[in-house]
C-alpha positions as a Markdown table, in Angstrom:
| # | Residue | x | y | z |
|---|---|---|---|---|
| 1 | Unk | 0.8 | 7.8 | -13.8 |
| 2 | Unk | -1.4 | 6.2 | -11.3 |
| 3 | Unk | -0.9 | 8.4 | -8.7 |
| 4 | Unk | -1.2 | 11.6 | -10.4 |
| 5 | Unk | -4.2 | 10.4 | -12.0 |
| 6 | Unk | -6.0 | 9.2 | -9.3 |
| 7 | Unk | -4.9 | 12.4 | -7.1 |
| 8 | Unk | -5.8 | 14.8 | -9.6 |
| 9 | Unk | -8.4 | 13.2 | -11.9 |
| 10 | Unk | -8.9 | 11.7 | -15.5 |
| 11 | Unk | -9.5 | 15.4 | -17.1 |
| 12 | Unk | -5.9 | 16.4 | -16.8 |
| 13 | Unk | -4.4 | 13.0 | -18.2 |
| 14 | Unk | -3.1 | 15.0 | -21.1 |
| 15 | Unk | -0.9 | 17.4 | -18.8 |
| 16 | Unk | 0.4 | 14.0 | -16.4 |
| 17 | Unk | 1.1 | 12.3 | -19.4 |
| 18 | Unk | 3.7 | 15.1 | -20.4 |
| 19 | Unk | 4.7 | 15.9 | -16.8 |
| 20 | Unk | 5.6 | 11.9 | -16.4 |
| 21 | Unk | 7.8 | 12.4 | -19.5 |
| 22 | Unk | 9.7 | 15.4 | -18.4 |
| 23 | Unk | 10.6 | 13.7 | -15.4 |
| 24 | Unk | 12.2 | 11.0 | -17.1 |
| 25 | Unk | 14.2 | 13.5 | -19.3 |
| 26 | Unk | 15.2 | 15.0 | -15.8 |
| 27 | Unk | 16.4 | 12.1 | -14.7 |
| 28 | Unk | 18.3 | 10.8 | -17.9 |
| 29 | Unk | 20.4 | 14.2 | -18.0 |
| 30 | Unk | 21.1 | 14.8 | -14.4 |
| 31 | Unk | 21.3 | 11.0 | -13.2 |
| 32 | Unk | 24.6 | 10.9 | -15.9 |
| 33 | Unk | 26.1 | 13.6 | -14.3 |
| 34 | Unk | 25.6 | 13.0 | -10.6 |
| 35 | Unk | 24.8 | 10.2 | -8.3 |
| 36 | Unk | 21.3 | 8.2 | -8.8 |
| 37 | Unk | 18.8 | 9.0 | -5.9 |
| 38 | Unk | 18.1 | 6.1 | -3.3 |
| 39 | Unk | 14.6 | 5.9 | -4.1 |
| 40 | Unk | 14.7 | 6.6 | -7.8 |
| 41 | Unk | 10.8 | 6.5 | -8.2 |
| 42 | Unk | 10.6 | 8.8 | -5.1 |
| 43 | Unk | 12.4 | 11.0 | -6.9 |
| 44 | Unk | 10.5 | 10.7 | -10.9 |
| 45 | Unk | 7.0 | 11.0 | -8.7 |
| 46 | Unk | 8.0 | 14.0 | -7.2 |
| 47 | Unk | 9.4 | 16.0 | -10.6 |
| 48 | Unk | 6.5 | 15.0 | -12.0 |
| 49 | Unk | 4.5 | 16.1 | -9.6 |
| 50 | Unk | 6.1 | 19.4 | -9.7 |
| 51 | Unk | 5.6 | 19.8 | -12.8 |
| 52 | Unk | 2.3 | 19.4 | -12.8 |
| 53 | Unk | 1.8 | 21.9 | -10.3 |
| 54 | Unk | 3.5 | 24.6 | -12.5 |
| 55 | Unk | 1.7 | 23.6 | -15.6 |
| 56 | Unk | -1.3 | 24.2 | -13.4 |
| 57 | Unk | -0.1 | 27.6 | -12.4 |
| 58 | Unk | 1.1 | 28.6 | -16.0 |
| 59 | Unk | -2.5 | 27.6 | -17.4 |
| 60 | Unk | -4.0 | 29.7 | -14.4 |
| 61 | Unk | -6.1 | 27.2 | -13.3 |
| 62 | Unk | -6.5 | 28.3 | -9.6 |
| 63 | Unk | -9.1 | 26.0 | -9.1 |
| 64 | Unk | -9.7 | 23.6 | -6.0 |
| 65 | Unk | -6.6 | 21.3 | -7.2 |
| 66 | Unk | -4.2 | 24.2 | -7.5 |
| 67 | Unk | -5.4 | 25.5 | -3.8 |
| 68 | Unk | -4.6 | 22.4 | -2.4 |
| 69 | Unk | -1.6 | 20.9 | -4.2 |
| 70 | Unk | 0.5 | 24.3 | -3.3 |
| 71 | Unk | 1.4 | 22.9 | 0.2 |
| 72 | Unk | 4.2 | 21.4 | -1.5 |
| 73 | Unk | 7.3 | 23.3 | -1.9 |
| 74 | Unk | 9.0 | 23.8 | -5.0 |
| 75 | Unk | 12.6 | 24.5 | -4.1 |
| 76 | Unk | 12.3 | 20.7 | -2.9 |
| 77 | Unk | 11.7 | 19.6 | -6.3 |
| 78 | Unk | 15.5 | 17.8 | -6.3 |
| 79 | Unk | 15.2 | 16.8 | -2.7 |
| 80 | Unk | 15.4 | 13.2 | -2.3 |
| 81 | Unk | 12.7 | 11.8 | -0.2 |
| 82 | Unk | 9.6 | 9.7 | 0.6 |
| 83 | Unk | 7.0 | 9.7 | -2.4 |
| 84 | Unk | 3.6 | 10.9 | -0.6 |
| 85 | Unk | 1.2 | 9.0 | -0.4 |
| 86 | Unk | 3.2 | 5.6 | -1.1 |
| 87 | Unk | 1.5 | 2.9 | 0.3 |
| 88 | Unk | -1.2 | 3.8 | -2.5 |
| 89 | Unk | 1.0 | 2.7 | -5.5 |
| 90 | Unk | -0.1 | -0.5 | -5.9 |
| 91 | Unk | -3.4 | 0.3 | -4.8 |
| 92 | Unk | -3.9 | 3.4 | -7.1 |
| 93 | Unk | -2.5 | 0.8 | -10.1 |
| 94 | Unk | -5.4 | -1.1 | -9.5 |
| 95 | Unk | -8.1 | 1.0 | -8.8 |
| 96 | Unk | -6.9 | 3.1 | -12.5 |
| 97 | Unk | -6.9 | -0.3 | -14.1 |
| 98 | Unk | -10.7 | -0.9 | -12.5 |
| 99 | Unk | -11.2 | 2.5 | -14.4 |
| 100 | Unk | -9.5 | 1.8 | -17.7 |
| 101 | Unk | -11.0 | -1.2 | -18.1 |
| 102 | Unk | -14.9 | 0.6 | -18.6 |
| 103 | Unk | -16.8 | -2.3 | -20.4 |
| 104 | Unk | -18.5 | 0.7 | -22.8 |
| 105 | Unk | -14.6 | 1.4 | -24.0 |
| 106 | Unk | -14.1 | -1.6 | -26.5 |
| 107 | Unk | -11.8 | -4.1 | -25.3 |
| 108 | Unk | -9.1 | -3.5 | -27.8 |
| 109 | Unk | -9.4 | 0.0 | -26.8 |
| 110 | Unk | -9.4 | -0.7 | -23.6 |
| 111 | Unk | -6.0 | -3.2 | -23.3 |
| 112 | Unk | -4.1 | -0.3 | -25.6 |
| 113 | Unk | -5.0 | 2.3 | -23.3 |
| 114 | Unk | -4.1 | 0.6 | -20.0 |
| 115 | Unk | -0.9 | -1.1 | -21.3 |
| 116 | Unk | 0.7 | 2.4 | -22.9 |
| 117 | Unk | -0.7 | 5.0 | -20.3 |
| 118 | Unk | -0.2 | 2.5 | -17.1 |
| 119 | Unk | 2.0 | 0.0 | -18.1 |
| 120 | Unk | 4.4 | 2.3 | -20.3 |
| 121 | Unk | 4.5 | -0.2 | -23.3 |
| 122 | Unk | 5.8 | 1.5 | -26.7 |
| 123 | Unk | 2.9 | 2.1 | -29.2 |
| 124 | Unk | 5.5 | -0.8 | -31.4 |
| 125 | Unk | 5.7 | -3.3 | -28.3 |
| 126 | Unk | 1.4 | -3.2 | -28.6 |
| 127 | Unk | 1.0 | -3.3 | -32.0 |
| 128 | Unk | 3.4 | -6.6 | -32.0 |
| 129 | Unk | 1.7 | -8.3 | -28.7 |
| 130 | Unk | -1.8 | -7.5 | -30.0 |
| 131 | Unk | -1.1 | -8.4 | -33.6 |
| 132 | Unk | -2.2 | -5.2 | -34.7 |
| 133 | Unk | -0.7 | -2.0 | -36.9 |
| 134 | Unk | 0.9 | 0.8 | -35.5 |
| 135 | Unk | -1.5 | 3.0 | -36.7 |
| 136 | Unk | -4.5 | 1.7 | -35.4 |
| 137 | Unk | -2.7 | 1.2 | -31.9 |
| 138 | Unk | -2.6 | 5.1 | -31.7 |
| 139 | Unk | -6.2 | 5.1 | -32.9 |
| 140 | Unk | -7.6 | 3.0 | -30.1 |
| 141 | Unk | -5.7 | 4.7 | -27.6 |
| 142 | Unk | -6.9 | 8.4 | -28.7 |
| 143 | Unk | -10.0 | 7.1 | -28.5 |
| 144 | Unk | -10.3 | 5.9 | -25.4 |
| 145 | Unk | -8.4 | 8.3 | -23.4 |
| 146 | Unk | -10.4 | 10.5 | -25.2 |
| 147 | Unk | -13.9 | 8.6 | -23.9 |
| 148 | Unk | -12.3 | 8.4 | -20.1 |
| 149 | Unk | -11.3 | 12.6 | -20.0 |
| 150 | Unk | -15.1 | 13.2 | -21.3 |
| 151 | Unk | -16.5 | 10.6 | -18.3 |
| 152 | Unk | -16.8 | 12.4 | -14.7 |
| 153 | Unk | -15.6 | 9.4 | -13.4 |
| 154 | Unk | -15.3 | 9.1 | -9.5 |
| 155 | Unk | -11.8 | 7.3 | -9.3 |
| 156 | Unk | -12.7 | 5.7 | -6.0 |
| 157 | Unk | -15.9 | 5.3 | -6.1 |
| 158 | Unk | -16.8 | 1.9 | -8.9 |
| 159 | Unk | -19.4 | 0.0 | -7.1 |
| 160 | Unk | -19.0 | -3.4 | -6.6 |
| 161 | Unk | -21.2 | -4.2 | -9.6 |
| 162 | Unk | -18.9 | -2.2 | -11.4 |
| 163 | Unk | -15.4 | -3.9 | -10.1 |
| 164 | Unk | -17.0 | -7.3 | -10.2 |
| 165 | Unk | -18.0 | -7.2 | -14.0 |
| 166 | Unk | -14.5 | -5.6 | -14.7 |
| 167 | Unk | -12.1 | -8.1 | -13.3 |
| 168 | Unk | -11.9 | -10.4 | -16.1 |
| 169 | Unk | -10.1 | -7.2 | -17.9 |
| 170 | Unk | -8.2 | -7.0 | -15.6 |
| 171 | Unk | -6.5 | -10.2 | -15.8 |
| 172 | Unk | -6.2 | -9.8 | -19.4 |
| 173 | Unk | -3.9 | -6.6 | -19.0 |
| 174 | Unk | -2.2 | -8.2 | -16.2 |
| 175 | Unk | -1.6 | -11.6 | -18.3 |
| 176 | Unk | 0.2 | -9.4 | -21.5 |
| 177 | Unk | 2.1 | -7.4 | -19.1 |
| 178 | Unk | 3.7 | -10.6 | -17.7 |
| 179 | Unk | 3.7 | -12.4 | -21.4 |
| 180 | Unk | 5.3 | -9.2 | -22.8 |
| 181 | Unk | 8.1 | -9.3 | -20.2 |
| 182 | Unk | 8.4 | -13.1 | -20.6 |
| 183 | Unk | 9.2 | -12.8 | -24.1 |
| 184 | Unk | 9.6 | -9.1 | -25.0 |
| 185 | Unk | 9.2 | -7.5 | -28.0 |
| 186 | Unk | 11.9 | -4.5 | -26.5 |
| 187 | Unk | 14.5 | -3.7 | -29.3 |
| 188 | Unk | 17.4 | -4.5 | -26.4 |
| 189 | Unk | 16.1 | -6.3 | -23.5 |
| 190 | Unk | 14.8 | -10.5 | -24.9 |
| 191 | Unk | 13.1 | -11.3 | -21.4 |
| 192 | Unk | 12.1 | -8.4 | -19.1 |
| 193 | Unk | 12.1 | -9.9 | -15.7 |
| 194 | Unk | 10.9 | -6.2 | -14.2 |
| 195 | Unk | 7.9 | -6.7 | -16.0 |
| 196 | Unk | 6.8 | -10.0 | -14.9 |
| 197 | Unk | 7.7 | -9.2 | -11.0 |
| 198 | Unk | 5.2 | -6.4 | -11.7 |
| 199 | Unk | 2.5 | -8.1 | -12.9 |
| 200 | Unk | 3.1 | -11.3 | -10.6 |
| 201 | Unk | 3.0 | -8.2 | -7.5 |
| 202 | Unk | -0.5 | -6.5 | -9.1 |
| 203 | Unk | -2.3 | -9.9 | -8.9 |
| 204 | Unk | -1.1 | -10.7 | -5.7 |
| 205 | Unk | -2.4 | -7.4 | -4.6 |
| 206 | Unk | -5.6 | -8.9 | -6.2 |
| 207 | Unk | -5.6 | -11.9 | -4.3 |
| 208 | Unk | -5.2 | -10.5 | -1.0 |
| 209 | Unk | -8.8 | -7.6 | -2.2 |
| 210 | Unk | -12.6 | -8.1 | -1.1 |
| 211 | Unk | -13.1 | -9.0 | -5.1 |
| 212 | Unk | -9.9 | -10.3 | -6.5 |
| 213 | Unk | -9.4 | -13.3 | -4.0 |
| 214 | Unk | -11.1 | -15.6 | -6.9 |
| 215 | Unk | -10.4 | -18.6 | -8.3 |
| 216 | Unk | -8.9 | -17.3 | -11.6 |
| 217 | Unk | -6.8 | -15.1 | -9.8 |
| 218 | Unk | -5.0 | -17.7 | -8.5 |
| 219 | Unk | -5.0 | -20.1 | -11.7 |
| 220 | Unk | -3.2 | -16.1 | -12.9 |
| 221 | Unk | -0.8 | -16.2 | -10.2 |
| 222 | Unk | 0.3 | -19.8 | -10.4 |
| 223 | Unk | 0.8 | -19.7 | -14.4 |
| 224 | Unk | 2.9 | -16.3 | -13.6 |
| 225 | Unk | 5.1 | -18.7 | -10.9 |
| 226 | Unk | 5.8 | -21.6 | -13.2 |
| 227 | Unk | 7.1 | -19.5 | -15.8 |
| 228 | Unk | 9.1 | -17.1 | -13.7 |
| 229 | Unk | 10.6 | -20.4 | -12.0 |
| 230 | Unk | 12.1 | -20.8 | -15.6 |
| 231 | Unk | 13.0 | -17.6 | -16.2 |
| 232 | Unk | 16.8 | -17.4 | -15.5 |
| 233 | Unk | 17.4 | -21.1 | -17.7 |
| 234 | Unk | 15.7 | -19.2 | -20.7 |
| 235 | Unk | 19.2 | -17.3 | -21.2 |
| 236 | Unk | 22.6 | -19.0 | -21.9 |
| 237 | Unk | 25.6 | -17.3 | -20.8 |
| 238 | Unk | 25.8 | -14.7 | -23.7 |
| 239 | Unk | 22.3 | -13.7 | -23.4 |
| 240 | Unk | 21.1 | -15.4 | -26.2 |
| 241 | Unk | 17.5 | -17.6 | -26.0 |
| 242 | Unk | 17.0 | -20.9 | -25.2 |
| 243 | Unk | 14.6 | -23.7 | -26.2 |
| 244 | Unk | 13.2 | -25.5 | -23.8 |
| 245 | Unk | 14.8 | -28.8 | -24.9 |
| 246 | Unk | 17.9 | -26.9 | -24.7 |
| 247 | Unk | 17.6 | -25.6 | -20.9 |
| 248 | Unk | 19.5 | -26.4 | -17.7 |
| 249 | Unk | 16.9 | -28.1 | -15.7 |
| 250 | Unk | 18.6 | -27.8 | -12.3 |
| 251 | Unk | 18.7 | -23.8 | -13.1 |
| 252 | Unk | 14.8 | -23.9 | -12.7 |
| 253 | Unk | 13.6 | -22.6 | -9.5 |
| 254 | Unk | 12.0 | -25.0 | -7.1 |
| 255 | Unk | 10.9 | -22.5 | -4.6 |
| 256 | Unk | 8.8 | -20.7 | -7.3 |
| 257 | Unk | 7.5 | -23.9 | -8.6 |
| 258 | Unk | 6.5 | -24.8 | -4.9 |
| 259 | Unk | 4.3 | -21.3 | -4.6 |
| 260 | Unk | 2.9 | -21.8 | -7.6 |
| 261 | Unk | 1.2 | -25.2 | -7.1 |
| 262 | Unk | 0.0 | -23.8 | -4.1 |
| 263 | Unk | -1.9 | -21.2 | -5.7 |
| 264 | Unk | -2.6 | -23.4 | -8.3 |
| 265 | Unk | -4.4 | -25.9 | -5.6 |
| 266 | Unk | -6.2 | -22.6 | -3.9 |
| 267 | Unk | -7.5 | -22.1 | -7.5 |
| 268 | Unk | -9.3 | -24.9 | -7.9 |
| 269 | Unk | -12.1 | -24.1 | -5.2 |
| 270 | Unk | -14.3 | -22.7 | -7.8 |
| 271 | Unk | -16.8 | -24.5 | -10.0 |
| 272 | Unk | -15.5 | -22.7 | -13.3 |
| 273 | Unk | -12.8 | -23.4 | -15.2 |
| 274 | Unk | -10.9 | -20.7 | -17.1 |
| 275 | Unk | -8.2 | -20.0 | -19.7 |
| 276 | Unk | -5.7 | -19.6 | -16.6 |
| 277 | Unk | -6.2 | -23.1 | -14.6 |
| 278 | Unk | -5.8 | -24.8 | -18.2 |
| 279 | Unk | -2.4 | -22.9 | -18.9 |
| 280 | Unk | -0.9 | -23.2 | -15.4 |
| 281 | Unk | -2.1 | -26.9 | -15.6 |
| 282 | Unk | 0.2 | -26.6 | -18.9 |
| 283 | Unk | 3.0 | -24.9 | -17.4 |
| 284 | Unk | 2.7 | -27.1 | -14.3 |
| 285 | Unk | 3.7 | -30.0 | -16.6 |
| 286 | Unk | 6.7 | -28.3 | -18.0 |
| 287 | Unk | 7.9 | -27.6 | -14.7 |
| 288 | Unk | 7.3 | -31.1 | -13.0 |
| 289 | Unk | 8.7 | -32.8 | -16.0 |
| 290 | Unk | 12.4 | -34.7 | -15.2 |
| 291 | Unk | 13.1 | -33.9 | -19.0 |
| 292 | Unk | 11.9 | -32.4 | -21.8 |
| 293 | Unk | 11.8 | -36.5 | -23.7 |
| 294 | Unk | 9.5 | -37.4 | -20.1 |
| 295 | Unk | 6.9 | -34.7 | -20.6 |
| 296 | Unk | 3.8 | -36.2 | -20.5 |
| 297 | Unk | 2.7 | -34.6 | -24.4 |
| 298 | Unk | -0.4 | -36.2 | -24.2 |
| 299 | Unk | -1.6 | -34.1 | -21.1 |
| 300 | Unk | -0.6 | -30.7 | -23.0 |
| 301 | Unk | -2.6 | -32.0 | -26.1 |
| 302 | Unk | -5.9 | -32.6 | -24.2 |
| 303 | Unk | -5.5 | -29.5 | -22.6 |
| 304 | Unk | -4.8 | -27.4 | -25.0 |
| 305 | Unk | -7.7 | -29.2 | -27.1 |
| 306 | Unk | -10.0 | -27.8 | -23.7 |
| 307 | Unk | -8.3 | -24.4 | -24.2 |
| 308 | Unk | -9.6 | -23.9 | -28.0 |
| 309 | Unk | -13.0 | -24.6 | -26.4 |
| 310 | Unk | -13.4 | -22.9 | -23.3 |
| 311 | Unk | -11.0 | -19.7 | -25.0 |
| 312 | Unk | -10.9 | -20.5 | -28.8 |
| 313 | Unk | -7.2 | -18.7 | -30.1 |
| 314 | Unk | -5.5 | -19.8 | -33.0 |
| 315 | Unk | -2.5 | -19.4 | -31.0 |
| 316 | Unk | -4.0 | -22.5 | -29.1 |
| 317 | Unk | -4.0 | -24.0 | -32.2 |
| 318 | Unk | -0.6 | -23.7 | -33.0 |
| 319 | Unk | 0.8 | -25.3 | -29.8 |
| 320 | Unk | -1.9 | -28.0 | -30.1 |
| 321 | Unk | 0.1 | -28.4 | -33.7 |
| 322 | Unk | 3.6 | -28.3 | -32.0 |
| 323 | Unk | 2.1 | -30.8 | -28.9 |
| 324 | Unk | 1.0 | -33.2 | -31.4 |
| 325 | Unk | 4.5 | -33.3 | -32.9 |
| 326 | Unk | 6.1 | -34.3 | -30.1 |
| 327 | Unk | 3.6 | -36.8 | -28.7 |
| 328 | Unk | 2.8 | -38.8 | -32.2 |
| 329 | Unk | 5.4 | -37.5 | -34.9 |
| 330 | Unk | 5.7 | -34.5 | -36.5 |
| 331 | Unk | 3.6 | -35.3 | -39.9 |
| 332 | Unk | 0.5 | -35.2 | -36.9 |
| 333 | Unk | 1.5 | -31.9 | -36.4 |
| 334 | Unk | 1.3 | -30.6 | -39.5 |
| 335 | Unk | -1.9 | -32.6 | -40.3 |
| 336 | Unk | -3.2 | -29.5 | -37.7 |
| 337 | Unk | -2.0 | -26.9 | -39.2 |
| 338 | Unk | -3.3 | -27.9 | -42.7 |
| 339 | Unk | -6.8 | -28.0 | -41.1 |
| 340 | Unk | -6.8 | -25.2 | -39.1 |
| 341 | Unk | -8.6 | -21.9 | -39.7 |
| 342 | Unk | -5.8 | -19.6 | -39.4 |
| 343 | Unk | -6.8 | -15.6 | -39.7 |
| 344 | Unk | -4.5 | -13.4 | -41.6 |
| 345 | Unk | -3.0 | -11.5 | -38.7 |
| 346 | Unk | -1.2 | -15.0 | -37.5 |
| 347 | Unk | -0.6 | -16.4 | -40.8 |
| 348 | Unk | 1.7 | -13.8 | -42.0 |
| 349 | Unk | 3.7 | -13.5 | -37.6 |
| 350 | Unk | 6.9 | -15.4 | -37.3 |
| 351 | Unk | 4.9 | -17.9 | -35.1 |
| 352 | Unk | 3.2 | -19.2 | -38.0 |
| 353 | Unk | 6.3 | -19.6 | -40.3 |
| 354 | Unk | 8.6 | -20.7 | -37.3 |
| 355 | Unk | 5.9 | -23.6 | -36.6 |
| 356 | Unk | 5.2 | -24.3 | -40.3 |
| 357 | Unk | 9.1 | -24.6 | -41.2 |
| 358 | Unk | 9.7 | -26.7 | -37.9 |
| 359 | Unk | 7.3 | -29.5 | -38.5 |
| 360 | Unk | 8.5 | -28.7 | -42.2 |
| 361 | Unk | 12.0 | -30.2 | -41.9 |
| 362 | Unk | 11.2 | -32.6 | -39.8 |
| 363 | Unk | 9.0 | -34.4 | -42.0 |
| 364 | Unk | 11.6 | -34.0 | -44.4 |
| 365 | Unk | 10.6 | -31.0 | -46.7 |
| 366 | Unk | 13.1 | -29.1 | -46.3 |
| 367 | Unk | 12.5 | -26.6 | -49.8 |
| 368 | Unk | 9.1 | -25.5 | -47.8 |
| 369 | Unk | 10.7 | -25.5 | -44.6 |
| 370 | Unk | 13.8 | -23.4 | -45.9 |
| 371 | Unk | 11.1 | -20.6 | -47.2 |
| 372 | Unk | 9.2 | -20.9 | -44.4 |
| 373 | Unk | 12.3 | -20.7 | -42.1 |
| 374 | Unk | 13.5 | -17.8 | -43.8 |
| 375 | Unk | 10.2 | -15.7 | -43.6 |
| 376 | Unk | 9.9 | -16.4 | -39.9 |
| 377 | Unk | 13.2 | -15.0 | -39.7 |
| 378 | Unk | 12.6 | -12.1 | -42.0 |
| 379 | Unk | 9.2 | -11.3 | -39.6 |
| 380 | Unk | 10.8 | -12.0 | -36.1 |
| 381 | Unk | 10.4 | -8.4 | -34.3 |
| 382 | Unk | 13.9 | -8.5 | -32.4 |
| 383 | Unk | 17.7 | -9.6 | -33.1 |
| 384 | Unk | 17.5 | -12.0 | -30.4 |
| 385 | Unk | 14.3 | -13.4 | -31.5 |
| 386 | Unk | 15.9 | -13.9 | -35.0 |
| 387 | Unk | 19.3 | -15.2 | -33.6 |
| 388 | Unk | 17.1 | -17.9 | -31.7 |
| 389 | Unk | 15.5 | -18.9 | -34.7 |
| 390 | Unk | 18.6 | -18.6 | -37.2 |
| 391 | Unk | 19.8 | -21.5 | -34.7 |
| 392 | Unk | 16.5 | -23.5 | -34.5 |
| 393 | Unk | 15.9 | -23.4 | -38.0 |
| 394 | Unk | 18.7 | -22.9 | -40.5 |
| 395 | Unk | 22.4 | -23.9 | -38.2 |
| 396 | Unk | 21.5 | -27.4 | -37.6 |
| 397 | Unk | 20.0 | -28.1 | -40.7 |
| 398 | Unk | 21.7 | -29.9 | -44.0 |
| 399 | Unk | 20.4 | -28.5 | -47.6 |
């Protein structure tokens, strides 16, 4: 999508879009018959970019693109070979994030758009990250796709000012692509490692550009590492999910952990702090722990207490709650909650009732933890996610 965009412009996103999709119905009937390419995305680039081309010619729009996009051949549609142009992918990602991320497009808008078009996230994986409906994750996207076809938007040409005041966004979208594949929302696949290697690779491109070698790009990076140095102890041997209590410690991966406190000290050159050096600083305590009864709780309570001021989230909230539990007793845990302003769209999420019924039992109420356990359970947007919390919730517990 990147390419294709940025080679033939915004205007004709409409025609990539279904060009992109063709491909990959190409390749799911003819890669079950035959052989899969060697370079599989060689391949999907260049049906799709055949496509294109004949859409082009069927429309009749000999225009300046058709003239010079007809150099390629069509009979080599199937061959498999080099995608043009390929040490641009990562940089064409960017530069269409840069552009998706317009501060006149609303930032809802704006995250919807960049993580179905560029980051091929279902319409129902969006609506469950963002905490939204369905319906209004198609709404935001029409619109601003709409918007960015009606802009004459000079792909490689954003000033500085421009890329500057834009990078912020562009964490954001980089952050829920790595949280989606941490803990996906995907019908069949719990933890989607292919997304977070993505996302880790986009900021690293990032780090190494004239404007994305900031502090909070690294703070970005080094969460990303901490977490992907858990990631293979976050399955047991049957696929099913794992608590962090419940993990193999000596499965973590102390190479990872090593790169990211290097990036996490390079982040701290700057004189701000963000949402990022607070989270890593989180994760980095997780990862440094000997065990999960030696974690120092008190650390991840300040912090996130810095968190709900320097980024206010009732999600920060909510670990603040679970934090608390495990540093002075659960009945301080649920003391938070009870104060907390909690917005509709999080009070009715299996977070909410998976939290609630938690600190529930352990304080002894297990009637109100038992509801709350089985609404969690009833709102829980996968199998896996429900399995996990079956086990956390209901197995182990006595009524």
């Amino acid at each position: 999508m990147a390419l294709l965009l940025r080679r033939t412009g915004m205007q004709y996103i409409d025609a990539i879009e279904d060009s992109v999709q063709w491909a990959m119905t190409q390749a799911l009937e003819l890669w079950s018959r035959d052989n899969t390419p060697s370079k599989p995305s060689a391949w999907l680039y260049r049906v799709a970019y055949n496509h294109l081309l004949s859409e082009f010619r069927a429309t009749k729009r000999k225009d300046l693109l058709l003239t010079e996009y007809l150099a390629i051949e069509e009979n080599n549609i199937f061959k498999d070979e080099e995608v043009p142009f390929s040490g641009e992918v990562g940089d064409s990602m960017l530069r269409m994030l840069f552009v998706a991320c317009n501060e006149v497009i609303p930032i809802e808008s704006q995250l919807v758009f960049t993580l179905k078009s560029l980051c091929g996230f279902s319409i129902r994986e969006i609506a469950l990250r963002l905490f939204i409906t369905e319906a209004n994750v198609y709404k935001r996207y029409s619109r601003a796709k709409q918007y960015l076809k009606n802009q004459p938007i000079e792909l490689d040409n954003l000033t500085d000012k421009e890329v500057v005041a834009r990078l912020s966004l562009v964490h954001r979208v980089l952050y829920l692509v790595f949280t989606e594949g941490y803990l996906s929302s995907h019908t069949d696949m719990v933890i989607r490692q292919d997304l977070c290697e993505e996302a880790i690779r986009l900021v690293r491109l990032l780090v190494d550009s004239k404007f994305g070698n900031v502090p909070d790009s690294h703070a970005l990076l080094a969460l990303m590492y901490f977490h992907l140095a858990r990631i293979k102890a976050r399955q047991d041997d049957c696929g099913a999910l794992l608590l962090l209590e419940q993990q193999n410690r000596n499965q973590w991966d102390s190479q990872q952990t090593t790169i990211a406190m290097t990036f996490l000290a390079q982040s701290a050159n700057g004189d701000i702090i963000s949402r990022y050096h607070v989270e890593a600083g989180i994760a980095a305590e997780h990862c440094l722990s000997p065990s999960f009864s030696q974690t120092r709780w008190d650390k991840i309570v300040a912090s996130y207490e810095l968190l709900e001021r320097i980024a206010p989230s009732p999600l920060h909230q909510l670990n603040r709650a679970i934090a608390t539990a495990e540093w002075q007793g659960p009945q301080a845990g649920l003391a938070i909650l009870k104060s907390a302003n909690i917005p509709n769209w999080l009070n009715h999420s299996y977070y909410w009732y998976t939290v609630q019924a938690d600190l529930l039992f352990r304080c002894g109420q297990k009637v109100l933890g038992k509801k709350q356990a089985e609404l969690a359970i009833k709102a829980a947007p996968t199998d896996s996610i429900k399995q996990l919390l079956y086990k956390r919730l209901l197995e182990r517990r006595s009524f």
